[in-house]
Each structure stands twice: as C-alpha cells, then as structure tokens.
C-alpha positions in Angstrom: 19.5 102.7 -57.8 17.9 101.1 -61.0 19.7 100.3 -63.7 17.9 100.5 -67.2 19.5 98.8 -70.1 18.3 97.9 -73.7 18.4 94.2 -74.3 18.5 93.1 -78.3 17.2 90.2 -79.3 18.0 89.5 -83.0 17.0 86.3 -84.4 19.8 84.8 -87.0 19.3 81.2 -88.2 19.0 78.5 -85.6 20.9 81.5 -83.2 19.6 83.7 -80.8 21.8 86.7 -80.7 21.8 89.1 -77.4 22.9 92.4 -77.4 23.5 94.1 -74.5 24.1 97.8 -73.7 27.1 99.3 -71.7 25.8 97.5 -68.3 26.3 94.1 -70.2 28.7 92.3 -68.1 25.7 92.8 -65.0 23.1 92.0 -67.1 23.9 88.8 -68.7 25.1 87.9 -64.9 21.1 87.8 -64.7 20.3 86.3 -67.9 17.9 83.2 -66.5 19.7 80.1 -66.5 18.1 78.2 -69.5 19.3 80.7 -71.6 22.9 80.6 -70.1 22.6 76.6 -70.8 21.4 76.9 -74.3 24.0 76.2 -77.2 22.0 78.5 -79.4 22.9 81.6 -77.3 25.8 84.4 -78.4 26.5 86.8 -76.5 28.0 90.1 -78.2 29.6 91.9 -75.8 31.7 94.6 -77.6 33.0 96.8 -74.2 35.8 98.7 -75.4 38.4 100.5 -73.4 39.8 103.8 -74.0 43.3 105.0 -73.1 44.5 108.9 -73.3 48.2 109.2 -75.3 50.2 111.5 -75.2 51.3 112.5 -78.9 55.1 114.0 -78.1 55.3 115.7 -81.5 52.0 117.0 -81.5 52.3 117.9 -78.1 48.2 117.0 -77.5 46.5 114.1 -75.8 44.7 111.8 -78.2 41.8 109.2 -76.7 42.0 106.1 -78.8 40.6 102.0 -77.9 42.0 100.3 -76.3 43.1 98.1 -79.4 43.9 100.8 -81.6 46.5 101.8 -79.3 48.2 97.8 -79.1 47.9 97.9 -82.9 50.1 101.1 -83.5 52.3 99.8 -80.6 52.8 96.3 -82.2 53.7 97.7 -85.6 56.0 99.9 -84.0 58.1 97.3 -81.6 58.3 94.4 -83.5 59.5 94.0 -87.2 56.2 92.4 -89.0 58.0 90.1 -90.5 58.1 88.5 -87.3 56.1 84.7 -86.7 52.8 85.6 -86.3 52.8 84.0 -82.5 55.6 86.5 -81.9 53.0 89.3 -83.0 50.3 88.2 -80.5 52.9 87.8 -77.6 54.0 91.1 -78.3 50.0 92.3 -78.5 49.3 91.0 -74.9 52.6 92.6 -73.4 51.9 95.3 -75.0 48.1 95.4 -73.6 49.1 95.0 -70.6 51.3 97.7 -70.5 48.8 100.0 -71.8 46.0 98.2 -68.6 48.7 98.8 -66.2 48.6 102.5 -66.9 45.1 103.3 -66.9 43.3 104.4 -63.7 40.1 102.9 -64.7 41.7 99.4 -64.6 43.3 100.0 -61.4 46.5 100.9 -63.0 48.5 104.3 -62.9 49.3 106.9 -65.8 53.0 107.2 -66.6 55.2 109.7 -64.4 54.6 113.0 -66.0 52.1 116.4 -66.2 50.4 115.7 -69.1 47.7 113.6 -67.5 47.5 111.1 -70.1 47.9 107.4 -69.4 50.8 106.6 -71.5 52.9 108.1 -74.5 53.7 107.1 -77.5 58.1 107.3 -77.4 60.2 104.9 -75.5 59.3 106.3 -72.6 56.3 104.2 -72.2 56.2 101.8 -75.4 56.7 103.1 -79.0 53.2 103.7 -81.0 52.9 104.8 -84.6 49.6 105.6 -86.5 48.9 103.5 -89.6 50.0 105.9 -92.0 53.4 106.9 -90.1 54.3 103.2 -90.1 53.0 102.7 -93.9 56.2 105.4 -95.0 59.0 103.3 -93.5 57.0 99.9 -95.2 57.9 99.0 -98.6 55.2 99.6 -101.0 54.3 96.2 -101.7 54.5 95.3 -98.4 52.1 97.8 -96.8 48.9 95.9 -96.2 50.0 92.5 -96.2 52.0 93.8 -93.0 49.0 95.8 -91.4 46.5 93.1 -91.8 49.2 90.3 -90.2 49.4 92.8 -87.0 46.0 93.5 -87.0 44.7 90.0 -87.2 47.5 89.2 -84.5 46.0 91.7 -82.1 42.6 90.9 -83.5 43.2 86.9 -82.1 44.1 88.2 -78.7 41.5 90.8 -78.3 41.7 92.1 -74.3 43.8 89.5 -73.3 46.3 90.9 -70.5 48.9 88.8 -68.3 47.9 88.9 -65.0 49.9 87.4 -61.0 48.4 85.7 -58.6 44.7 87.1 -59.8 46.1 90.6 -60.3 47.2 92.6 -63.0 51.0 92.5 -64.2 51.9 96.2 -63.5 55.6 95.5 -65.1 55.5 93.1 -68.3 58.8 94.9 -69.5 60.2 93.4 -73.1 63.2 94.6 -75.2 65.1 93.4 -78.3 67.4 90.4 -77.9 69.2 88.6 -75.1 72.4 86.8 -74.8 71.3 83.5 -73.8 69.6 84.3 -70.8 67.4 87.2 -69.6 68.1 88.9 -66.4 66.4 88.7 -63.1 64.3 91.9 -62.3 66.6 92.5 -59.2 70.2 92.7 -60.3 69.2 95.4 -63.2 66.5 97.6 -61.5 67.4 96.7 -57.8 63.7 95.2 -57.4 62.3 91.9 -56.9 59.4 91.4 -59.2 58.2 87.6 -58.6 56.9 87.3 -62.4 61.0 89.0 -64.1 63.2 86.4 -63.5 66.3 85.3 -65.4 64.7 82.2 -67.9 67.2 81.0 -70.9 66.4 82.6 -74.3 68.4 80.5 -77.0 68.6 81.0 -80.4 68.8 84.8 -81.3 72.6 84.7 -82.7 71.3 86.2 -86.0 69.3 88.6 -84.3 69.3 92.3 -84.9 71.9 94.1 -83.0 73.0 90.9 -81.3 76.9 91.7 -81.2 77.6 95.6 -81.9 80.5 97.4 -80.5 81.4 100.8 -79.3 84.9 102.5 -80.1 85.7 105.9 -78.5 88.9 107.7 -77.8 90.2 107.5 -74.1 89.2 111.6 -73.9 85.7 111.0 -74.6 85.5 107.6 -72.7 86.7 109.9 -69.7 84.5 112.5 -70.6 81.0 110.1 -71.2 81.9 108.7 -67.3 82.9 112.3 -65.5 79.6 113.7 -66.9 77.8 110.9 -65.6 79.9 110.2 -62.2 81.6 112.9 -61.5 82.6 111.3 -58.5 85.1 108.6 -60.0 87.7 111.0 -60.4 88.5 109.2 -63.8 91.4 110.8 -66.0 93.4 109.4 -69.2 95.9 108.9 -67.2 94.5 106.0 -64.9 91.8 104.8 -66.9 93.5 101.4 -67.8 94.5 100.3 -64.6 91.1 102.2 -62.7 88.4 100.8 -64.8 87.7 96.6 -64.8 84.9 94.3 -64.2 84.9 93.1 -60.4 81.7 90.2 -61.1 78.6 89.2 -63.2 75.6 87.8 -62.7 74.6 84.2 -63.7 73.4 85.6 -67.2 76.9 87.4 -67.4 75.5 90.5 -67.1 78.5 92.6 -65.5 76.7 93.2 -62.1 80.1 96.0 -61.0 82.4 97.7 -62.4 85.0 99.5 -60.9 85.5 102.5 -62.6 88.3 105.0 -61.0 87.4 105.9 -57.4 84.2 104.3 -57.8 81.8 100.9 -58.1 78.9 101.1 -60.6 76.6 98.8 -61.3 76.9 97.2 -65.1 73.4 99.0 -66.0 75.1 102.3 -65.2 78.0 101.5 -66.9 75.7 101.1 -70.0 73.4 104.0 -69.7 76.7 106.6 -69.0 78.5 105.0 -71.8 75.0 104.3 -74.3 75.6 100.5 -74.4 73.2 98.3 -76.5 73.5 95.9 -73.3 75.2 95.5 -70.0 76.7 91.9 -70.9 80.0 93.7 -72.3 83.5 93.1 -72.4 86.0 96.3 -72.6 89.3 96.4 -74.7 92.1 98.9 -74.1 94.0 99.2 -77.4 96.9 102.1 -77.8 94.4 104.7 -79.0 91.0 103.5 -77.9 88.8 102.1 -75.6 86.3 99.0 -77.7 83.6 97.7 -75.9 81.4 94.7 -77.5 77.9 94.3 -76.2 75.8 91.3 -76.3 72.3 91.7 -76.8 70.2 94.4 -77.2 68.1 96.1 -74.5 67.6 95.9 -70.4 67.5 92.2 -71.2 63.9 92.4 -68.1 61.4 90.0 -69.2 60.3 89.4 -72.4 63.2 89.2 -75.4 61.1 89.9 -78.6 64.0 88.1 -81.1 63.6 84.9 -78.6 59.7 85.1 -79.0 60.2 85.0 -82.7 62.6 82.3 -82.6 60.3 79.9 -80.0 57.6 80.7 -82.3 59.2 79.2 -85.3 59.7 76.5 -83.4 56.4 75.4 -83.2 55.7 77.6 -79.5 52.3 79.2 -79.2 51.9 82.9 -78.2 50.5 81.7 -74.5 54.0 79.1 -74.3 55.9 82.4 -75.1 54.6 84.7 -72.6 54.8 81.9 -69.8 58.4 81.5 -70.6 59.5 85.0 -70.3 57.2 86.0 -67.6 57.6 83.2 -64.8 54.4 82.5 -63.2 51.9 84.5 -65.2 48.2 83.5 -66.6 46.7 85.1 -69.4 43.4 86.2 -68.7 41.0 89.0 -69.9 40.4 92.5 -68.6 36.8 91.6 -67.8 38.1 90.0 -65.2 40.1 92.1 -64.0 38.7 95.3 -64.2 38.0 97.1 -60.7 
C-alpha cells in the first residue's frame, strides 16, 4: 500500500526547514542521505500523543495531549516551588505513567469500566486543569508558577524512562522517605528490577516527614477488626497482642503481630491510615500514638529527595537514575509499537 504524505519545504535563512505530515517518522527514514548529513537541515516533527482521562467529578472522559495531561499532573503532585530539576523529574515519571497506560504505546488503561487510559485522582496520578490549580495559588504567584511547570515539561518534551529497551510500566513516586526508599518486593510482594531500595538523604524538613496518629484503644480495635476481622483483637489484649516482630533494611516494619494474626507493615498502615509503614507504636494509659516516618509507599521515586538532590547541584536525568535503578531516559519515538 502507498503511502502519500505532504512534504514542506520552507526556506528560513541559511535553514532548510522540512515539514512532514503524520507519516513523518517513515518519511524522513527516507530523506536521501545528503540531506540527513547537511547541518542546514531541521526537522519539525511535531507528533503528539493523545491520552483519554477520566474526569471523576465530571463523570466524562476528556481526550487531551499527551503534554497537557503531564502538565496538569506536575502542578498537581509537586509543590511549584520545588527546584526546577525536581519539576522535570517529576514531568518524565509522570509521562511515563501516563505511556504505560495507553494501548497505543503498548501500555494498558487503568483497572476500571470507564475505558479511559488513566484518571485524574490518586488512583492513577493526581491532574488538575489550569484554572483549578490557579484557585489554590496565591494571586501573585499564579503565572510565575504555571510558566516554571510548563517550561519544565516543555524541556523534557516525550521523554519517558524506559528498562532494558522497554517501557517502565511501574515508575511509582510518592512524598518523602525516611532515609531510604523501599525495595519493590517487601511492600507490594513483587520484584520489579528498576524499584529497589536506594538512600534518599536530606528530606528532615520535608512536608509530613514525622506526623503522628493518636486514637483511643476502642477505635484502634475497631480500625483493625474492620479490616482483619480475623485477629480477634479486643481492648483487653491489645497491649500484649499487638508488637513489631522485624523490619526491613529501610526500617520499614516488614510484620506485625497484631492479636491472632501477622500483617505485613503496609497493612498495618492502610487499616490504621498511616502516612508510612516505617512506624513505631506507643501504649500510654488512655491511647494508642503511633509516629510515622515519611510520607507515602516509600516505591521508587521520593519527590522531597528529588528536590533536595536538585538543590544540590543533581540534574533531572541524575535524579531519575537514582530512584529508579537501572533506567535510561529515552523518547517515545522510540518506543512506540
């Protein structure tokens, strides 16, 4: 079959300037070889990618580029106050998330019947139009803030992490670590060569880094029965039933023994609605305080330890390296079924 395809030639100065239409990847593949070689040659490919969200308020599916998407989901994540090589860190993971869930880049749509690739809560990542995230901006501060994320996601335009050649179907991020970040496989139970546990100093004044949780020994009870109804867990034994049997080399609680049962730390958290599974628990006369350290899964990427390695001189690409052992960054071009 023939493909037929309008080539541009525009003439701009001492620059030849080619144009290609939608087939422009195959085309310039056959662009004769002293023009590939000539230094007076631009190519303007402008392919753009469009993903389907899900608008959970709305209840509709919008179709937006690709970039439009990463923009709303950048101002949404990450404060934009942030180093500008945190931004663009934060602009590839979240591209790649957005690539890894769209079926004509070999990825697949997020677990649910609305058909659209990904949504726009924390089940997939959080995205918020221009003028939603303009209301929770200061005044002053509203375009100064857009423009820095825009030009951040601007400066990594289709850049995606990829493994071994392929796609990274899993570049998870969340807030701030303790220390470390945790391997892949002692929080979801799954080995994922590119989520290992890599140190992540510096985030002390981070937000959220230490909070604490204080509940009465009834609704401590309660939060676990509701969850675990298994445990068998009453006021009555809770101090002697419930203590940490090990953690993992982040110190991450890996178990807990909690009455008749063993749950794992990230169970512990999610029953309980822990900022972090790296926790320590105090019976006092009257309540049960737990303090968390960290904030988030504590998988991959820490955003607050992006931000700090970028203040310290790290580049976007040093960043996402770090967190995500063994990655490249490459383009969706090349990737792209």
């Amino acid at each position: 079959m023939m493909i037929v395809a309008c080539v541009i030639l525009t003439l701009v100065g001492s620059f030849i300037i080619l144009d290609f239409s939608s087939a422009s990847t195959d085309i310039a593949k056959s662009v004769p070889d002293f023009f590939i070689k000539s230094k007076d040659i631009i190519f303007n490919n402008n392919q753009s990618y469009k993903i389907n969200v899900y608008m959970e308020k709305q209840k509709k599916i919008q179709a937006m580029d690709l970039e439009e998407y990463v923009t709303g989901v950048v101002c949404a994540e990450v404060p934009a106050n942030f180093n500008v090589e945190a931004l663009k860190a934060q602009a590839v993971a979240a591209r790649t998330f957005g690539a890894a869930h769209m079926e004509s880049l070999g990825g697949q749509k997020y677990n649910s019947n609305t058909g659209a690739d990904v949504c726009d809560s924390v089940k997939c990542q959080v995205f918020m139009t221009k003028d939603d995230r303009f209301k929770s901006w200061p005044q002053s501060k509203r375009e100064e803030y857009w423009n820095k994320i825009s030009d951040a996601v601007k400066d990594t335009k289709g850049e995606i992490l990829t493994y071994k050649g392929e796609l990274v179907m899993e570049p998870y991020y969340f807030s701030s670590s303790s220390g470390k970040t945790e391997d892949a496989k002692d929080v979801f139970s799954k080995d994922v060569p590119y989520l290992k546990s890599v140190s992540s100093l510096g985030e002390q004044n981070s937000y959220k880094y230490r909070t604490s949780v204080i509940l009465s020994y009834y609704d401590f009870v309660n939060k676990i029965n509701r969850s675990h109804s298994r445990s068998k867990l009453s006021v009555n034994n809770v101090k002697n039933s419930v203590f940490i049997k090990n953690r993992d080399e982040s110190g991450y609680v890996k178990d807990i023994n909690v009455g008749s049962i063993i749950l794992k730390g990230s169970q512990f958290r999610s029953a309980l609605g822990l900022n972090s599974a790296n926790f320590v628990i105090q019976f006092e006369d009257r309540y049960v305080k737990i303090i968390c350290t960290g904030y988030g899964h504590d998988v991959g990427m820490s955003q607050s330890g992006a931000n700090v390695m970028a203040a310290i001189g790290k580049s976007y690409k040093q960043i996402l390296t770090h967190y995500y052992t063994g990655v490249n960054i490459n383009t969706i071009q090349k990737i792209k079924p």
